[in-house]
C-alpha positions as CSV (number, residue, x, y, z in Angstrom):
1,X,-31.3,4.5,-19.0
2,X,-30.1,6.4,-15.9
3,X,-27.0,6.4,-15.2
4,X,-25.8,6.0,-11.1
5,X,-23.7,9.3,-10.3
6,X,-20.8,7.4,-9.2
7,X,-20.4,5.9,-12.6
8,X,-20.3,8.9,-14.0
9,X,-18.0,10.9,-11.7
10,X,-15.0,8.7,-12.7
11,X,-13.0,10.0,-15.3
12,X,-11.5,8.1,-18.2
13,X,-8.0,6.6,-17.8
14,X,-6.3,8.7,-20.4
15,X,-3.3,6.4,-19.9
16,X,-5.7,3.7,-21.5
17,X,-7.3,6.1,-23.8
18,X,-3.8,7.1,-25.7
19,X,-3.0,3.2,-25.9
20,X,-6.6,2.9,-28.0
21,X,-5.4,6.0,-29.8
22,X,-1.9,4.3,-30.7
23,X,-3.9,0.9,-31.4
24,X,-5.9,2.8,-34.1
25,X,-2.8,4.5,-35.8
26,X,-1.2,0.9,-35.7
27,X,-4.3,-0.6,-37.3
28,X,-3.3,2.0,-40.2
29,X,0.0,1.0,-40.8
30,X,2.0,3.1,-38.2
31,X,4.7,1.8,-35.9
32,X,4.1,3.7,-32.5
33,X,6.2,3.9,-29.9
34,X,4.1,2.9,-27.0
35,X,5.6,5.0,-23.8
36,X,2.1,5.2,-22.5
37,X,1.0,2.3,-20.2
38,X,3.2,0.7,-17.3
39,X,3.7,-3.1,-19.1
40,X,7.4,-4.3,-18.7
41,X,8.0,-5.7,-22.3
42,X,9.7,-8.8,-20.6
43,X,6.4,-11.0,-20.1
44,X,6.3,-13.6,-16.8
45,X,9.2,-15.8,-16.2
46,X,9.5,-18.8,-17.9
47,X,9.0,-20.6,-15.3
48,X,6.0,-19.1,-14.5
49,X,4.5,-19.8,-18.1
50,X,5.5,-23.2,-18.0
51,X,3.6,-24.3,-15.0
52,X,0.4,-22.5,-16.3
53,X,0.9,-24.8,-19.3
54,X,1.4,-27.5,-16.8
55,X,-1.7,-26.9,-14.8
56,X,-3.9,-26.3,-17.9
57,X,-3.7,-29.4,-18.2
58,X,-7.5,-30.6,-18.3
59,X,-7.8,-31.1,-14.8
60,X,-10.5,-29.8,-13.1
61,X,-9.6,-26.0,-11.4
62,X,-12.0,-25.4,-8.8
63,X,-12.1,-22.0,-6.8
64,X,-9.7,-21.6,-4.3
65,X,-9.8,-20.4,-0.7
66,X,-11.0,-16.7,-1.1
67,X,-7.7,-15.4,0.8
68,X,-5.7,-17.5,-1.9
69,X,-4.2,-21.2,-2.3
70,X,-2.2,-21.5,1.2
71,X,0.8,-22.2,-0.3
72,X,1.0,-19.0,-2.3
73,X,0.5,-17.1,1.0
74,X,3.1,-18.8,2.6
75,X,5.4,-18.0,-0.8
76,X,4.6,-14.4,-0.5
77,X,5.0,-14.7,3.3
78,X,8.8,-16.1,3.3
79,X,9.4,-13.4,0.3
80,X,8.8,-10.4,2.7
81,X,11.5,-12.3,5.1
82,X,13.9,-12.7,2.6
83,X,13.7,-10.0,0.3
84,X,12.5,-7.4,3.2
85,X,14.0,-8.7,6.3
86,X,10.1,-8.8,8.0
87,X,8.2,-11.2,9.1
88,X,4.5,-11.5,7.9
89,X,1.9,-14.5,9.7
90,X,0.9,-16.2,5.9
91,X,-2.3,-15.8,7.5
92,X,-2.7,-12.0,7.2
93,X,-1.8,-12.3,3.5
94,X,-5.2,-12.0,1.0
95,X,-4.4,-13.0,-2.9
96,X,-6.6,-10.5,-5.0
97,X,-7.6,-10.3,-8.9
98,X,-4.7,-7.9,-9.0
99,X,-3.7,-5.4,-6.7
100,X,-6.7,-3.5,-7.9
101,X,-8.8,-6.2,-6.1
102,X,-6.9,-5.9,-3.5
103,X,-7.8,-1.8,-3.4
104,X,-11.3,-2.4,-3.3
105,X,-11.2,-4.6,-0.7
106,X,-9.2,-2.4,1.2
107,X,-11.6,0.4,0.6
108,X,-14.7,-1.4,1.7
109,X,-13.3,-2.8,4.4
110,X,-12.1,0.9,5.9
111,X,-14.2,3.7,4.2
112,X,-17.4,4.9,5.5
113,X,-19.4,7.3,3.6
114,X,-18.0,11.0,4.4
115,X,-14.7,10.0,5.0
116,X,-12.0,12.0,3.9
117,X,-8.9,10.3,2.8
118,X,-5.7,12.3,1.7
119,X,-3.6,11.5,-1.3
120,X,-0.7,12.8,-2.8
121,X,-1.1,15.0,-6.7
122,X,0.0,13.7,-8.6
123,X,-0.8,10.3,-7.8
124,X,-2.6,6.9,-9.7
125,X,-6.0,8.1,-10.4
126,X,-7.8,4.7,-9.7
127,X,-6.9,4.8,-6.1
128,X,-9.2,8.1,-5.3
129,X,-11.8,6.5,-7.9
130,X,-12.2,3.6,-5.6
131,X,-12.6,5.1,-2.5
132,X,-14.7,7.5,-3.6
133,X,-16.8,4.5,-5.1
134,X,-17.7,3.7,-1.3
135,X,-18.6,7.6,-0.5
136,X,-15.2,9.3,0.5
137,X,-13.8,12.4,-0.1
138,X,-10.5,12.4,-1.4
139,X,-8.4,15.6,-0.9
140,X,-5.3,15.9,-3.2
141,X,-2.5,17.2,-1.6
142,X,-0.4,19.3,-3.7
143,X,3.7,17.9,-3.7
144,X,6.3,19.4,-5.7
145,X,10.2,18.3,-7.0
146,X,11.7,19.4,-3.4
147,X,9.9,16.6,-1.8
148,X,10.1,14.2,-4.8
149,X,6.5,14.6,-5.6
150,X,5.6,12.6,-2.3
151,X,4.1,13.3,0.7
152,X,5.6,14.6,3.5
153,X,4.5,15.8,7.5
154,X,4.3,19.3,6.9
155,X,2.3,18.7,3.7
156,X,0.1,16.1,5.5
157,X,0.1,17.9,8.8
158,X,-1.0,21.1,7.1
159,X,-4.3,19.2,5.3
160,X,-5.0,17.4,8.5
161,X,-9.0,18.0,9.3
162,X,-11.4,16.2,12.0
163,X,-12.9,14.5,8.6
164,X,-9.6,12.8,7.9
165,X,-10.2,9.2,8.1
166,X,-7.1,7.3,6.2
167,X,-3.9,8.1,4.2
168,X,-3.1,6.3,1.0
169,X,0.7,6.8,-0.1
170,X,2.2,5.1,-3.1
171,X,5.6,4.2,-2.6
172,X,7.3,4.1,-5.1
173,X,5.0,6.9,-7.4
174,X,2.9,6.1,-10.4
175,X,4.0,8.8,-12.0
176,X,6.8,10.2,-11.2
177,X,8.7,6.4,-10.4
178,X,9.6,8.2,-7.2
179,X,10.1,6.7,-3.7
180,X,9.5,8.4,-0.2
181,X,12.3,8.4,2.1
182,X,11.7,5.6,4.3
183,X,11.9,7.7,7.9
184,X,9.6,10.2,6.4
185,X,7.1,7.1,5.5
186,X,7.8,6.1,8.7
187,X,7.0,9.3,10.3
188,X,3.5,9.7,8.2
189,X,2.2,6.1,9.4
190,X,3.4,7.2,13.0
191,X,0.9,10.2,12.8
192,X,-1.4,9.1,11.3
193,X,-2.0,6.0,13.4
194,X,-1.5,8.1,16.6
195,X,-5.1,9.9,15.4
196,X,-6.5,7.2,14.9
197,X,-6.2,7.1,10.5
198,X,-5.8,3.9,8.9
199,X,-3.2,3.7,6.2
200,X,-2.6,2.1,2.9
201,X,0.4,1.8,1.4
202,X,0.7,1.0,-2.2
203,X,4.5,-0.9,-2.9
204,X,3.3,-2.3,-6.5
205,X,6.5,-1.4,-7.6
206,X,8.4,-1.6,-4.5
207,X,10.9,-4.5,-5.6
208,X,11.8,-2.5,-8.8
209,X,13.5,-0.2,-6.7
210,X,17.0,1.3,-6.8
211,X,19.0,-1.4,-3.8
212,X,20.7,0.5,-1.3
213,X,24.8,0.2,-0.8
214,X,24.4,-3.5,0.3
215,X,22.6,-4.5,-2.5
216,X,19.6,-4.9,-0.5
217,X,15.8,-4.2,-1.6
218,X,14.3,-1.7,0.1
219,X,12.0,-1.9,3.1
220,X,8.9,-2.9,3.1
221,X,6.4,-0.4,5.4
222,X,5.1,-3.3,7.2
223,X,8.9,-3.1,8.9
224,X,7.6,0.4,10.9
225,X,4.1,0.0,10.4
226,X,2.8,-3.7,10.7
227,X,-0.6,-2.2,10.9
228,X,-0.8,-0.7,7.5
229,X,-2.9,-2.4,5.0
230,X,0.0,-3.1,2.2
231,X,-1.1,-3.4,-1.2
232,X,1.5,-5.2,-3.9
233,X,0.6,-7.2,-7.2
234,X,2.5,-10.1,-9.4
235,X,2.2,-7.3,-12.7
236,X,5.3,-4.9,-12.2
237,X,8.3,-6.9,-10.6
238,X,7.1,-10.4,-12.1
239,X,6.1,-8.9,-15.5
240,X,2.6,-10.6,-15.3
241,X,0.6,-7.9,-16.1
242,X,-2.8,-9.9,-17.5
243,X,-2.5,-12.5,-15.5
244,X,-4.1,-10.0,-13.1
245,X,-3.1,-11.0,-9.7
246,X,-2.1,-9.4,-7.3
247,X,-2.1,-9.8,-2.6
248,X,-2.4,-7.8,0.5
249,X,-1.1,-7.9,3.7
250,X,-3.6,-6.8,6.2
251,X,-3.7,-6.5,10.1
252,X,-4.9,-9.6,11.8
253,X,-8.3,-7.9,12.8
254,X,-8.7,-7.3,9.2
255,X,-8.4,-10.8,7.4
256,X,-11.8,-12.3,8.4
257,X,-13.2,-9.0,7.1
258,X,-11.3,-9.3,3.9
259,X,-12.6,-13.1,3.6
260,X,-16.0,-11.8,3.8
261,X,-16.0,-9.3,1.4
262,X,-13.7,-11.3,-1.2
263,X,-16.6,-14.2,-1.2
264,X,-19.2,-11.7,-1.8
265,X,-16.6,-9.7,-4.1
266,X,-14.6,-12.1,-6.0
267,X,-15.0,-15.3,-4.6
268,X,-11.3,-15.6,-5.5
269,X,-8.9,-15.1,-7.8
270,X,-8.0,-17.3,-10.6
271,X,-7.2,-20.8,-9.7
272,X,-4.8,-21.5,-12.7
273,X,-2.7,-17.9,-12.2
274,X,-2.3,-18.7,-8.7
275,X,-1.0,-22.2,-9.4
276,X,1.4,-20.8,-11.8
277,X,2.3,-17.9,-9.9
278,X,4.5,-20.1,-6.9
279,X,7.0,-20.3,-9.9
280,X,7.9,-16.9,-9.6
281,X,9.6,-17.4,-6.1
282,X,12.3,-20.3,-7.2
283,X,15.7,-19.1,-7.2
284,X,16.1,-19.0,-11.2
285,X,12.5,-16.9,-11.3
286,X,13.8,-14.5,-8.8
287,X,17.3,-14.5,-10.1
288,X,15.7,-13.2,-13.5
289,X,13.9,-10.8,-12.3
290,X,16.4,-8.8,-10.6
291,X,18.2,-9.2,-13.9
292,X,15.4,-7.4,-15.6
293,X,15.3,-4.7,-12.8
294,X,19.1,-4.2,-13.6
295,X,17.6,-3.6,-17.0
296,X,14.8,-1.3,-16.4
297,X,17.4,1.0,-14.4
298,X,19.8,0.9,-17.9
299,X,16.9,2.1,-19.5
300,X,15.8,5.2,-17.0
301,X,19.3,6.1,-17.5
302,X,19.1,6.2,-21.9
303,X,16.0,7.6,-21.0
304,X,17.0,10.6,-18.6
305,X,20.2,10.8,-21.1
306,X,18.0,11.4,-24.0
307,X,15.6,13.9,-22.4
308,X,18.0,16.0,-20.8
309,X,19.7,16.1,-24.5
310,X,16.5,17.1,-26.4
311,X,15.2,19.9,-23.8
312,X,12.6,17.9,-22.0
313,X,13.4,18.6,-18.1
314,X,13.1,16.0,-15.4
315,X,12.5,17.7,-12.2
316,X,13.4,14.6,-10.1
317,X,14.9,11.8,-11.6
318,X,13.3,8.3,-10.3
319,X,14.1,5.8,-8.1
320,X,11.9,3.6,-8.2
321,X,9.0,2.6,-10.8
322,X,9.6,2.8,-14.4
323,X,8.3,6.1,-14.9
324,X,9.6,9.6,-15.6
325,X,7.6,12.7,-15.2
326,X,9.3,15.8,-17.2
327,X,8.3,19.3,-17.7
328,X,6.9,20.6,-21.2
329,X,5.7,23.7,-20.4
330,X,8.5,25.2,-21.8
331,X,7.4,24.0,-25.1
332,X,4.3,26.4,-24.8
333,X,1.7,23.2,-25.1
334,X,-0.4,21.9,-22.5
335,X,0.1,18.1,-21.4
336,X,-2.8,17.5,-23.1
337,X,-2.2,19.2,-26.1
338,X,1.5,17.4,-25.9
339,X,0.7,14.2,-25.5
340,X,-1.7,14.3,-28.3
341,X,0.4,16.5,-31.1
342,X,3.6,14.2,-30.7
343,X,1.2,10.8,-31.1
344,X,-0.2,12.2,-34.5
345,X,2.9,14.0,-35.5
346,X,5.4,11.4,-34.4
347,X,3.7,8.5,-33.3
348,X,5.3,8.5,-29.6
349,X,2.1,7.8,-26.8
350,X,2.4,9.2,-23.8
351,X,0.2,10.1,-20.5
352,X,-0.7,13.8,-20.1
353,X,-0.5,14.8,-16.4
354,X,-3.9,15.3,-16.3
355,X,-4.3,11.3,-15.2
356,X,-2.7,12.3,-12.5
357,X,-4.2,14.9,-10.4
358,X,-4.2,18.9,-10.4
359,X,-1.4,20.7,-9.8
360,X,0.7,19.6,-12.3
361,X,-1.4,18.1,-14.5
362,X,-1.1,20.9,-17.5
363,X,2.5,21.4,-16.9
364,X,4.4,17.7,-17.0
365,X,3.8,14.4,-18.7
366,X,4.4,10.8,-17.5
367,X,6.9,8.5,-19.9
368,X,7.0,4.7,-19.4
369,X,10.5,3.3,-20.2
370,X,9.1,-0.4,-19.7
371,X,9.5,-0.8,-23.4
372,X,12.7,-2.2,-24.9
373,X,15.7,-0.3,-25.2
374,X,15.2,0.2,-29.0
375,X,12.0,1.5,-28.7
376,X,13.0,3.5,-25.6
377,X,15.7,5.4,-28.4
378,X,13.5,5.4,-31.1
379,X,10.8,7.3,-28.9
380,X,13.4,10.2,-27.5
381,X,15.0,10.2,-31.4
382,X,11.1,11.1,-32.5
383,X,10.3,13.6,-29.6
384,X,13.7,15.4,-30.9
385,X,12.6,16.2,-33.7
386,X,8.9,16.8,-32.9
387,X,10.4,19.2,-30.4
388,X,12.3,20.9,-33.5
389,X,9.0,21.1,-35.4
390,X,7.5,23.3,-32.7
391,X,10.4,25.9,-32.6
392,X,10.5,26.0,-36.3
């Protein structure tokens, strides 16, 4: 059987391949503590699960528009106004089968064979996959901790060629959890927009993020940049990670290119998770949620405690996503060899860097603290000691 080349120039997902790993060991008899993949432990809102028991109800579920039910575009429409403080037309909003729909659409829809798109390292390795599904050439620029592992102008400036097509920037950073300052964002879309680049902006986990001193969410892109194609999903800040839905905001010019592509693609997403998912924006979902975020930001701080305590640097400490990204090269092991050594030794899963990109990707390891508190302690308590097994 031959095999197309594209198939076979994507890498495994070693985030995924770890979590078979730990499934395997558990299968044995093992607890593991699963730090590996980025699934908050909290599950949807009740609300949310309610009305998907409400609408499973034997009626019939037909597709839906393939932009999304309208009244889940106009729920994620007043959300931008009044968690963001923007305005967004409910009209440029597609729902997607996750936000990694919502990448693929955004990647047919803008890449042309030859293209060269620039993306930060370390970064999520299924964004470069997909565009280089539709013939791009991705070009890793290489960030470091004194710009927060994100991009900056100089960096972007500096890779800048007459090939350079489009930017994708995650904001905040799967891995390091990691935001970008918002005027240096800002500054990034500006130049790239004035030659002519389009730009993606991944804010999956944008609502997770650290408020600022009014207890305000962050910004949205789309406040500097309401030209950028702005990627977000229900998984992360609603905790609905299977229900696998997830929207876009696109430019106007865009949306009846978008429609096209998701009836060809998709046709749409699933009826009953869209139904259920106009639950999560009611004052008691939304109320829970920032609860949970509360949460998640007691937990990066046990988590950065523990670390620092055991020898396991952190060379920026996150802001955002539920991620950390620390250094083990001290330890004399590779990520790789890391990540697999303190699964079989102490049953702790992790994600070498080598998901992640190239520079970094021998020298520091991603750490999901999206798992309860108790396993969060149980996981730093193990690495202690598998840390004291190497020095002895």
């Amino acid at each position: 059987m031959k095999i197309s080349h594209r198939a076979q120039a994507v890498a495994p997902f070693y985030a995924m391949e770890f979590g078979k790993q730990a499934a395997a060991l558990e299968a044995q008899g093992h607890h593991v503590v699963k730090l590996s993949i980025g699934e908050p432990d909290f599950g949807a809102p009740p609300a949310v699960r309610e009305a998907m028991r409400d609408v499973m109800d034997g009626r019939a579920l037909p597709y839906t528009p393939a932009l999304g039910l309208p009244t889940l575009r106009q729920a994620i429409s007043a959300f931008y106004r009044d968690q963001h403080g923007v305005e967004v037309d409910p009209a440029r909003v597609v729902v997607t089968a996750g936000a990694s729909a919502a990448l693929v659409l955004a990647a047919a829809a803008m890449v042309d064979p030859g293209d060269e798109v620039l993306i930060a390292d370390p970064s999520y390795p299924c964004n470069r996959h997909i565009v280089e599904s539709f013939g791009a050439r991705t070009t890793l620029l290489p960030t470091t901790a004194a710009t927060r592992f994100q991009l900056d102008v100089p960096t972007v400036l500096s890779h800048w060629s007459p090939h350079t097509a489009g930017i994708m920037v995650a904001s905040p950073s799967n891995p390091t959890g990691t935001c970008v300052p918002p005027d240096e964002l800002a500054a990034i879309c500006a130049l790239a927009r004035e030659r002519g680049a389009w730009r993606i902006i991944d804010e999956i986990y944008l609502n997770l993020s650290d408020h600022g001193p009014l207890d305000r969410a962050p910004d949205s892109a789309l406040s500097f940049d309401p030209d950028a194609i702005v990627v977000n999903s229900f998984s992360k800040y609603f905790g609905m990670t299977g229900w696998r839905l997830g929207w876009c905001v696109v430019p106007d010019a865009l949306v009846p290119v978008m429609e096209r592509l998701a009836q060809n693609y998709f046709l749409c997403a699933s009826t009953p998770a869209q139904h259920a998912a106009l639950a999560c924006f009611t004052p008691q979902s939304l109320a829970l949620c920032e609860e949970r975020r509360t949460e998640l930001a007691r937990r990066r701080a046990l988590v950065l405690e523990g670390l620092d305590r055991i020898g396991l640097p952190v060379p920026v400490p996150p802001d955002g996503a539920f991620y950390v990204y620390f250094d083990v090269s001290r330890t004399g092991l590779t990520s790789w060899e890391f990540c697999r050594r303190a699964l079989v030794e102490a049953h702790v899963a992790l994600t070498p860097g080598t998901d992640f990109g190239i520079h970094t990707a021998d020298s520091h390891v991603r750490l999901s603290y999206a798992a309860s508190a108790d396993e969060l302690d149980e996981g730093v308590t193990r690495l202690g000691a598998f840390l004291a097994s190497l020095q002895q």
